[in-house]
N, CA, C and O of each residue as an XYZ file, in Angstrom:
320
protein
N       0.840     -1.176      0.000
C       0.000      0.000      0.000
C       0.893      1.250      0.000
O       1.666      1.517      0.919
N       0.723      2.000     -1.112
C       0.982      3.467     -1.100
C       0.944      4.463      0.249
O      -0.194      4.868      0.484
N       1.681      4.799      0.914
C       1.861      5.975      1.757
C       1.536      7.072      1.738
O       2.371      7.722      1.108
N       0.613      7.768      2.159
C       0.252      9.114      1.204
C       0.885     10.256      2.581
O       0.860     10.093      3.801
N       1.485     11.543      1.637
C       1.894     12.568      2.570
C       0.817     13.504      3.262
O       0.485     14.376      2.458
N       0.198     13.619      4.400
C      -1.190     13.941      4.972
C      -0.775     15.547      5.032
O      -1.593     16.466      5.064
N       0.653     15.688      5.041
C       1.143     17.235      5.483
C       1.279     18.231      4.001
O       1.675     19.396      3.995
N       0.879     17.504      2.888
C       0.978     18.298      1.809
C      -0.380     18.643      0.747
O      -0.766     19.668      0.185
N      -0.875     17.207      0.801
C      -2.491     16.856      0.579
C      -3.640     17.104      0.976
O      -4.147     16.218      1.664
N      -4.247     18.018      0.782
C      -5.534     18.633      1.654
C      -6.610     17.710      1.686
O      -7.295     17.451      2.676
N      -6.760     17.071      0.183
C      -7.802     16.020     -0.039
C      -7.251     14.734      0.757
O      -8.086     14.277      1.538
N      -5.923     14.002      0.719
C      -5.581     13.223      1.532
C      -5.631     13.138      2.919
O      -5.629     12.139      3.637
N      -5.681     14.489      3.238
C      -6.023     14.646      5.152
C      -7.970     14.579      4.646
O      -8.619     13.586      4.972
N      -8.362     15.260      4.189
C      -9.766     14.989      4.028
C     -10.308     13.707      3.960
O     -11.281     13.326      4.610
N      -9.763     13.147      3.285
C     -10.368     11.424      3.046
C     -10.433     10.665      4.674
O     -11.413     10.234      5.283
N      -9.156     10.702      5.021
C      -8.956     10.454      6.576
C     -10.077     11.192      7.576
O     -11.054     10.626      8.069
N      -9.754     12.388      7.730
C     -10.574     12.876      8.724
C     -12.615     12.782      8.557
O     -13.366     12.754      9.532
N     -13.024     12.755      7.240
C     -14.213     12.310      7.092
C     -14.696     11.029      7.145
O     -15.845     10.717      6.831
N     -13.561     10.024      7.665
C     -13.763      8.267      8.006
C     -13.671      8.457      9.563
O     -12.702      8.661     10.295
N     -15.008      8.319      9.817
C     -15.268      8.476     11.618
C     -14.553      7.066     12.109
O     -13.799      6.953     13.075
N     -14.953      6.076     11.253
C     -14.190      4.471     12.277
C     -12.969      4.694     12.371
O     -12.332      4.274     13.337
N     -12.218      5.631     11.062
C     -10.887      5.550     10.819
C     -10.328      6.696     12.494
O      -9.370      6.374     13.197
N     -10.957      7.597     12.686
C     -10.463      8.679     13.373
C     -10.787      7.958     14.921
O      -9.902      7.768     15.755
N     -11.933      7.675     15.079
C     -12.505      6.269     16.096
C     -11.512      5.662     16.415
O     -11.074      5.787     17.559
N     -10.803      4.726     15.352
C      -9.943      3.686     15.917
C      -8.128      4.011     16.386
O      -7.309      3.296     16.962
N      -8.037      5.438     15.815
C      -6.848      6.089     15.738
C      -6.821      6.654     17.294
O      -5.795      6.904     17.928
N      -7.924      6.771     17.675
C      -8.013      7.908     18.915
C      -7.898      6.635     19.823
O      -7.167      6.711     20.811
N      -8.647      5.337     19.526
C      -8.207      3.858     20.673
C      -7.322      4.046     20.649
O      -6.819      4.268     21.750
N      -6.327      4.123     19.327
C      -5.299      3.118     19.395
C      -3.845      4.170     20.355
O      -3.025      3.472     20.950
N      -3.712      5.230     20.402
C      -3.393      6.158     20.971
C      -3.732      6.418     22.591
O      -3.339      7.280     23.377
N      -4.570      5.371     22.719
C      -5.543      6.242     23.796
C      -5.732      7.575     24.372
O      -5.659      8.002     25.524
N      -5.952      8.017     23.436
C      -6.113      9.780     23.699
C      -7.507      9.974     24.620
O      -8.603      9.413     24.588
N      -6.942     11.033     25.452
C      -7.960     11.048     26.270
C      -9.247     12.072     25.431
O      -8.863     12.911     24.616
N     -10.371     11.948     25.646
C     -11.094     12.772     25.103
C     -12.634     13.031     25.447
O     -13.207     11.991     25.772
N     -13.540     14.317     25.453
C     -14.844     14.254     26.264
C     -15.745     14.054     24.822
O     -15.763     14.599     23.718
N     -16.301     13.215     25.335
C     -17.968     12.857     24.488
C     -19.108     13.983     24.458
O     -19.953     14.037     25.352
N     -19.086     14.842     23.424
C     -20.237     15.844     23.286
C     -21.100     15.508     21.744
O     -20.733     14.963     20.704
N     -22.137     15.997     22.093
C     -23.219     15.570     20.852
C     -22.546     14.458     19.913
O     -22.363     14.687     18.717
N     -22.228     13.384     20.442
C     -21.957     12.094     20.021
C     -20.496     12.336     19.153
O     -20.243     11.438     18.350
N     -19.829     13.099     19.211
C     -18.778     12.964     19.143
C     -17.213     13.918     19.982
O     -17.151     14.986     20.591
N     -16.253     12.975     19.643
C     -15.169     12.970     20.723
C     -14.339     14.416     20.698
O     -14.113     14.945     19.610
N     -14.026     14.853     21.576
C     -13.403     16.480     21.268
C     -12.609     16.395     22.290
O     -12.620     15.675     23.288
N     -11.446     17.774     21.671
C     -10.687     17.451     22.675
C      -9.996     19.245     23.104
O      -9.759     20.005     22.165
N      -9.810     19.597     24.209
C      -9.425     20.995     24.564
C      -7.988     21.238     23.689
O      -7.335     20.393     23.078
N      -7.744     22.589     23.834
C      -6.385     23.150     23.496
C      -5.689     21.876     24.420
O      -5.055     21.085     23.722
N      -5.700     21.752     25.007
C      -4.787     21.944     26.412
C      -4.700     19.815     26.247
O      -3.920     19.009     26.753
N      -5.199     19.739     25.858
C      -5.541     17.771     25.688
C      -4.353     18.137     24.195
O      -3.209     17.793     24.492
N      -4.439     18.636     22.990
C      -3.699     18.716     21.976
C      -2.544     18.911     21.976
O      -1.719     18.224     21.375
N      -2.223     20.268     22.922
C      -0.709     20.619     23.241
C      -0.066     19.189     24.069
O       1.122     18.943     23.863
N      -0.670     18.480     24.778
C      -0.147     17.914     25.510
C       0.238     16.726     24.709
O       1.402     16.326     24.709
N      -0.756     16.113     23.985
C      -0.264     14.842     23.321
C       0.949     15.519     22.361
O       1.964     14.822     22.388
N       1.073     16.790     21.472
C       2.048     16.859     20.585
C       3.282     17.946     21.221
O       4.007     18.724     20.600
N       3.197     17.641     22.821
C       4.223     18.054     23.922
C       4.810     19.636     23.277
O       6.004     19.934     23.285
N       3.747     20.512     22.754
C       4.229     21.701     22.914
C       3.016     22.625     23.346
O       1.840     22.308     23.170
N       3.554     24.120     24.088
C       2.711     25.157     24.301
C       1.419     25.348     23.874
O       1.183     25.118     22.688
N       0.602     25.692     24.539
C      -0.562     25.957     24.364
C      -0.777     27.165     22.955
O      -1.687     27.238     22.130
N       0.556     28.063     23.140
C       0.750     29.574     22.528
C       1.002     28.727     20.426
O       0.711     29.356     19.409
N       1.505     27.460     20.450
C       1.692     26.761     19.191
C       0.525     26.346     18.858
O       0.403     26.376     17.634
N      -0.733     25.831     19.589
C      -1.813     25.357     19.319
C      -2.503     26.493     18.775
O      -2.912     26.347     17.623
N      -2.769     27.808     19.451
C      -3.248     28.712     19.024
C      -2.899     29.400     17.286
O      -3.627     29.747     16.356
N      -1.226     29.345     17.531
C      -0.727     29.907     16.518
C      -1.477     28.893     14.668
O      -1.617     29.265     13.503
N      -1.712     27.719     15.340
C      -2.097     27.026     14.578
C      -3.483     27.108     14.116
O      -3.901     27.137     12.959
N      -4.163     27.143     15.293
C      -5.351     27.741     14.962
C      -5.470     28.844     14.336
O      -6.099     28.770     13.280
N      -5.041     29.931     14.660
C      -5.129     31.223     13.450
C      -4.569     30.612     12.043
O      -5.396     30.686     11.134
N      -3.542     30.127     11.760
C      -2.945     30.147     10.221
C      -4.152     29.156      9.838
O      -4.976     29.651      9.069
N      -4.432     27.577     10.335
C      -5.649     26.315      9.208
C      -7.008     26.777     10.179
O      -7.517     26.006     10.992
N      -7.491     28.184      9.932
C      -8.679     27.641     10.672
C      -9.634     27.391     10.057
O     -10.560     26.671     10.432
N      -9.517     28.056      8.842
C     -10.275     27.497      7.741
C     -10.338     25.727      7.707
O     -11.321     25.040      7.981
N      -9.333     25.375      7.394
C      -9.512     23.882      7.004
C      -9.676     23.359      8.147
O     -10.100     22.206      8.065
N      -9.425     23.938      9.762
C      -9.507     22.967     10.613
C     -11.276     22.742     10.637
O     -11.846     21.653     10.705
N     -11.903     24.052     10.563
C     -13.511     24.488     10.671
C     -14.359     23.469      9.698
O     -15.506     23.065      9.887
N     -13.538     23.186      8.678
C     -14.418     22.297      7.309
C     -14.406     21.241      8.144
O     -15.559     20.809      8.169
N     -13.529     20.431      9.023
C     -13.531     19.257      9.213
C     -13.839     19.497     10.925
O     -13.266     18.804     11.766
N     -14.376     20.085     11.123
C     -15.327     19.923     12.693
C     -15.093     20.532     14.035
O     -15.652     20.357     15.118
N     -13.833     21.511     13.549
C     -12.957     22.274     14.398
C     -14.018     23.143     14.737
O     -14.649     23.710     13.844
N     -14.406     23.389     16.511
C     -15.056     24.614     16.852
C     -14.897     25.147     18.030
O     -14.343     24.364     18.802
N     -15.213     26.388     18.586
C     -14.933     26.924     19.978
C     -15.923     26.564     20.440
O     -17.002     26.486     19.853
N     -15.586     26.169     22.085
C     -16.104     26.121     22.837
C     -15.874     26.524     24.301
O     -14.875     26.039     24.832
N     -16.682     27.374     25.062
C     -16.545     28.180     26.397
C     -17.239     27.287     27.067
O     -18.021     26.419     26.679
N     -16.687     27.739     28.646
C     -17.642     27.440     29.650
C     -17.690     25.925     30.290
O     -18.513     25.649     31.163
């Protein structure tokens, strides 16, 4: 099986992230911790920085530059 580069491919991260079993079984297999809202799994700034062991201030920065593409695929704020 072909390897595809997820960091260059917009449609290749798309294919992935719109396969719920696929993102489902990725988040087991990791055991990422994560809270259950309107039937699906989310996870804080602060859960993200931690699994990819940098600053909260990099998560953000990230959020401003893909928020577009993070938003297409289910990215949203949440307070409170």
């Amino acid at each position: 099986m072909e390897e595809k580069d997820l960091t260059v491919s917009n449609i290749e991260r798309q294919n992935i992230l719109n396969n719920r079993i696929a993102v489902n079984t990725i988040r087991q297999k990791l055991e990422l911790p994560a809270m259950l809202f309107n039937q699906e799994y989310c996870f804080t700034k602060q859960m993200v920085a931690d699994f990819y062991d940098v600053d909260i201030s990099t998560i953000n920065r990230y959020l401003g530059t893909y928020d577009e593409e993070l938003m297409q695929n289910g990215f949203f704020f949440m307070q409170g």
